[in-house]
Backbone as CSV, one residue per row, in Angstrom:
resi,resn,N_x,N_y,N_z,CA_x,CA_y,CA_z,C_x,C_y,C_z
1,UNK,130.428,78.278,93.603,129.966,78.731,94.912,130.389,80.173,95.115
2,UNK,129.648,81.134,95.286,129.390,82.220,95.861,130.058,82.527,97.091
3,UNK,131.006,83.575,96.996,131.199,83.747,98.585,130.106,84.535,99.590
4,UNK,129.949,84.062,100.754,128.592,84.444,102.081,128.743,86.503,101.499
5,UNK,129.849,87.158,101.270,130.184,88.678,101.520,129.292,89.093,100.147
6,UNK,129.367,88.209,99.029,128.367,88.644,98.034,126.745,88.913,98.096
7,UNK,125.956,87.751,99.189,125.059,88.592,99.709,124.669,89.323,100.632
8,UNK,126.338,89.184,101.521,126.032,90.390,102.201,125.901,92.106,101.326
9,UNK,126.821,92.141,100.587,127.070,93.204,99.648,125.656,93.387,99.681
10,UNK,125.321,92.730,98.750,124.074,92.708,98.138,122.735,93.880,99.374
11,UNK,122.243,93.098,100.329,121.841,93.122,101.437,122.182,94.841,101.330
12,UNK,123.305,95.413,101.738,123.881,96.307,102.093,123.903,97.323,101.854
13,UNK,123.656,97.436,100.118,123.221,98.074,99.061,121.862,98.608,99.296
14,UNK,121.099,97.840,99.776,119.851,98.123,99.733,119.356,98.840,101.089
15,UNK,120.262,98.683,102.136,119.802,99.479,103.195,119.287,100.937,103.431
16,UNK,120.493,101.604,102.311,119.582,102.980,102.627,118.511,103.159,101.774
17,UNK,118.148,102.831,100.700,116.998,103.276,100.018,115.967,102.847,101.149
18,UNK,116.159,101.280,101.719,115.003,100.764,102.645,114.432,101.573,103.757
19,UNK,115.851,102.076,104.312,115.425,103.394,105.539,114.778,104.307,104.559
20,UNK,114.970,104.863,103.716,114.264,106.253,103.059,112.822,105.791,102.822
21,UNK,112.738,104.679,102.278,111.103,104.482,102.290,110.659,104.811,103.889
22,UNK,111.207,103.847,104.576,110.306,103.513,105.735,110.286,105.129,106.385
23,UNK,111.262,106.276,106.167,111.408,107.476,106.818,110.153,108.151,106.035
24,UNK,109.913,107.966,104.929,109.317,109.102,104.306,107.668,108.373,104.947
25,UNK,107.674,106.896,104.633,106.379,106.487,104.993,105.943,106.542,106.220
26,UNK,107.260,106.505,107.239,107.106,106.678,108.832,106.421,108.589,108.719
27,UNK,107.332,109.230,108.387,106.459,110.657,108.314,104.799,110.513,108.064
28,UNK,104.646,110.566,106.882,103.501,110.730,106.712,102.308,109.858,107.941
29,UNK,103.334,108.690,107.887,102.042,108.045,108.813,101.905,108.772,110.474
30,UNK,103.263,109.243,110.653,103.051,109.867,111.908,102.281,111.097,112.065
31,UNK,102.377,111.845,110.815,101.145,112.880,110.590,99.704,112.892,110.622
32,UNK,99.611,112.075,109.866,98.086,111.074,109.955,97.870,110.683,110.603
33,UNK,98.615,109.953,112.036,98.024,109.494,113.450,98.036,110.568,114.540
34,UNK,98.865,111.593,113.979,98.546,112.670,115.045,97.566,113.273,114.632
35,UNK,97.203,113.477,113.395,95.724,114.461,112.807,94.863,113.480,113.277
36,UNK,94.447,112.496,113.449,93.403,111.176,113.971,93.386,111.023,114.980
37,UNK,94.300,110.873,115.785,94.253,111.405,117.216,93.952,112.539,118.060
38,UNK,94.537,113.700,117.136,94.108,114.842,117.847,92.448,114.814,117.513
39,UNK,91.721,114.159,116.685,90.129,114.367,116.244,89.629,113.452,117.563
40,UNK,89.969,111.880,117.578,89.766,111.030,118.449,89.614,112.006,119.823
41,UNK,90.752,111.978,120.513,91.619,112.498,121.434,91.126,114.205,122.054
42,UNK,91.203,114.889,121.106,91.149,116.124,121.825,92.381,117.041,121.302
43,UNK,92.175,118.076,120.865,93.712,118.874,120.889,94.514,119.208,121.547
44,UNK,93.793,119.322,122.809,94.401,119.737,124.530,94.908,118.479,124.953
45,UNK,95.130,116.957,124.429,95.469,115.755,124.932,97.487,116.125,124.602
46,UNK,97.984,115.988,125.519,99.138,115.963,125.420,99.800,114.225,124.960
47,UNK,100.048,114.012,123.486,100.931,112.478,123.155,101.661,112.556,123.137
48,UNK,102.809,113.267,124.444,104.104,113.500,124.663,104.974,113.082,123.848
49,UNK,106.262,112.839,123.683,107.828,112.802,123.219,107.616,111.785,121.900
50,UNK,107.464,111.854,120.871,107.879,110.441,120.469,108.960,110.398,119.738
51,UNK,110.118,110.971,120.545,111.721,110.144,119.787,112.195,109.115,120.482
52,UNK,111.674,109.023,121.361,112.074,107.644,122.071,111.783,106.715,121.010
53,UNK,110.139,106.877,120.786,109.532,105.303,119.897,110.193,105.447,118.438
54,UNK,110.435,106.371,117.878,110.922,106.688,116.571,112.337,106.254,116.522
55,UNK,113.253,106.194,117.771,114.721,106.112,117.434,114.487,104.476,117.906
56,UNK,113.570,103.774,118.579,113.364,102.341,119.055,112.880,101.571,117.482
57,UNK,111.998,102.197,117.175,111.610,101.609,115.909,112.545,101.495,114.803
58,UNK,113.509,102.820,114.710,114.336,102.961,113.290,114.980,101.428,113.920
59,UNK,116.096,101.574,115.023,116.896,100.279,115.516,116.543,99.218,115.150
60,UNK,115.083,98.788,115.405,114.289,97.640,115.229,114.260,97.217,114.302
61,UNK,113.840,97.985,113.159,113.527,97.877,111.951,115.171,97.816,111.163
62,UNK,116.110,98.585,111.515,117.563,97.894,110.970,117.917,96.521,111.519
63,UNK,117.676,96.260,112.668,117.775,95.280,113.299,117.504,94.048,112.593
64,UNK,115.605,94.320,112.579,115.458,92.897,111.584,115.432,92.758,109.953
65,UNK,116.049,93.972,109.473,116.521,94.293,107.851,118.140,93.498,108.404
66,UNK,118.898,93.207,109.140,120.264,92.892,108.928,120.005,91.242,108.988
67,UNK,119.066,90.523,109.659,118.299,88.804,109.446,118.017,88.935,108.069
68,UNK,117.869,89.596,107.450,117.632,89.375,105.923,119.184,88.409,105.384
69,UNK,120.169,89.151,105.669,121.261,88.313,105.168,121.724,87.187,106.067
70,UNK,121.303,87.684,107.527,121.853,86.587,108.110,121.153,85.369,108.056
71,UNK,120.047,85.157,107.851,119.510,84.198,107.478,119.284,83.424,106.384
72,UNK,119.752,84.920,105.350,119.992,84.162,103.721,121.336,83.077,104.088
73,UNK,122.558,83.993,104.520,123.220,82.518,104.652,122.891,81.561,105.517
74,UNK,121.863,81.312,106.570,121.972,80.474,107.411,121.091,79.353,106.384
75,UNK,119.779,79.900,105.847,119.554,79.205,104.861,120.562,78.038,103.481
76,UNK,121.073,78.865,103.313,122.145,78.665,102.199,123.558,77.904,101.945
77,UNK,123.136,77.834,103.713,124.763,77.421,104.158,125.929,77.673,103.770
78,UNK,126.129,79.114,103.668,127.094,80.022,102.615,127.003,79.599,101.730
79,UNK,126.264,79.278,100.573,126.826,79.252,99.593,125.561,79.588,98.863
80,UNK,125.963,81.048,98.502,124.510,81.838,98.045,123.925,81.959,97.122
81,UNK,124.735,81.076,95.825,123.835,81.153,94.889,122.696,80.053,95.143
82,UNK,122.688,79.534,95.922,120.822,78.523,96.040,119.782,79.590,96.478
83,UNK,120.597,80.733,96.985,119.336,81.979,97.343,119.632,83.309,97.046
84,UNK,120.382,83.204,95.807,120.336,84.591,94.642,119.009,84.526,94.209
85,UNK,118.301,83.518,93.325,117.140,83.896,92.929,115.724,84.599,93.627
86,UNK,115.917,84.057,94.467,114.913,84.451,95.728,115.121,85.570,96.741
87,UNK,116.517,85.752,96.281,117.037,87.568,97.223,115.823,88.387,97.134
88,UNK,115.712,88.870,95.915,115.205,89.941,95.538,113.710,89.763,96.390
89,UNK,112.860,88.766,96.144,111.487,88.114,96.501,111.679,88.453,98.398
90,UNK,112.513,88.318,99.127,112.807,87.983,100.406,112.602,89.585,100.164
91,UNK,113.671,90.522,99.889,113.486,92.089,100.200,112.372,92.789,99.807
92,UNK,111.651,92.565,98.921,110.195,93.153,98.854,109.537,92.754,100.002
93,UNK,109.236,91.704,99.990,108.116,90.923,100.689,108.696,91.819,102.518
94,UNK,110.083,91.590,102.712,110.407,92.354,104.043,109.940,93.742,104.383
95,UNK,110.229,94.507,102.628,109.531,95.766,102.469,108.346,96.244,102.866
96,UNK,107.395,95.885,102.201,106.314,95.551,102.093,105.163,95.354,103.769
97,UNK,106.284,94.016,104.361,105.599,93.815,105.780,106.014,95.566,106.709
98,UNK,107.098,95.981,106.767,107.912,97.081,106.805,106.589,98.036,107.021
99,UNK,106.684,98.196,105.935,105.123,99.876,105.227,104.521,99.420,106.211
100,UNK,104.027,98.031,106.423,102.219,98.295,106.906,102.304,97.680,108.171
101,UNK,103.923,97.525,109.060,103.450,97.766,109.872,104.277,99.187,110.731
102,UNK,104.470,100.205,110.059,105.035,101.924,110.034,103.266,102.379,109.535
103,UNK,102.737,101.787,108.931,101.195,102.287,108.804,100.147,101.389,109.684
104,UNK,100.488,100.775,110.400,99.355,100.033,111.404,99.157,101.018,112.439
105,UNK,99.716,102.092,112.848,98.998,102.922,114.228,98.043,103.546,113.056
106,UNK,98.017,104.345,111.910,97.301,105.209,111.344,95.752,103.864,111.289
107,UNK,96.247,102.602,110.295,94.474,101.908,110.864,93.972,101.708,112.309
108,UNK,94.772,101.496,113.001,94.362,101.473,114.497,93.674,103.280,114.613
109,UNK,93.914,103.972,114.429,93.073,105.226,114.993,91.961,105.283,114.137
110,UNK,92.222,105.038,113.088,90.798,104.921,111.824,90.410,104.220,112.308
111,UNK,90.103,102.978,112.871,89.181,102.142,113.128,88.382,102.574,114.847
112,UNK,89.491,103.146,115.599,88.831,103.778,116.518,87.955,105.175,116.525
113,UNK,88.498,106.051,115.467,87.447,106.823,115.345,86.247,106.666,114.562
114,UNK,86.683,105.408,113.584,85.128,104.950,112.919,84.186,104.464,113.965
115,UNK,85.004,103.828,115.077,83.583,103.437,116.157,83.034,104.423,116.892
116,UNK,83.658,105.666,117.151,83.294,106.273,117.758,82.081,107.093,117.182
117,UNK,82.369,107.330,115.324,81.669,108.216,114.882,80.101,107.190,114.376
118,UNK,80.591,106.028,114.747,79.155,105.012,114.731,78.286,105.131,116.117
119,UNK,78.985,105.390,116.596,77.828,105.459,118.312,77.090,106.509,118.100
């Protein structure tokens, strides 16, 4: 039996690379919804402040990256090797949901300016 701190370790390790994706992918996508918006929108449209939503989201998104372990042990009932194999599978797949939804405002404006440029 595994002690519960081994997947926390584990878990822990992986946090900052996870923020660096989601930062670099949060950039770009925030670029791309402001270039899509300002087309949508207007250039003269003021989309005021967004460090509010950016410092709400980073939180959020550490927030439910730290249920990754807490739920591995709640699963596991401390005793983590029944969910060593499946660690790895759990952090992609978290990844993964992560990206696309840090890239769901950029399809939300694509799909609104595709209707628009259909009328």
């Amino acid at each position: 039996m595994k002690r519960p701190w081994d997947a926390i370790v584990w878990w822990e390790i992986r946090r900052v690379p996870f923020n660096l994706v989601l930062l670099v992918v949060g950039v770009l996508s925030g670029l791309a919804a402001a270039s899509i918006a300002g087309r949508i929108f207007g250039p003269d449209q003021n989309m005021g402040n967004p460090l509010f939503a950016t410092v709400f989201y980073a939180v959020a998104a550490n927030f439910c990256y730290t249920l990754g372990w807490i739920t591995e042990l709640l699963w596991a009932w401390g005793d983590t090797t029944k969910t060593e194999a499946t660690r790895s599978k759990v952090f992609l797949a978290g990844l993964v949901f992560s990206i696309a939804v840090t890239v769901s405002p950029v399809i939300v404006f694509l799909v609104i300016w595709a209707k628009r440029l259909l009328r």
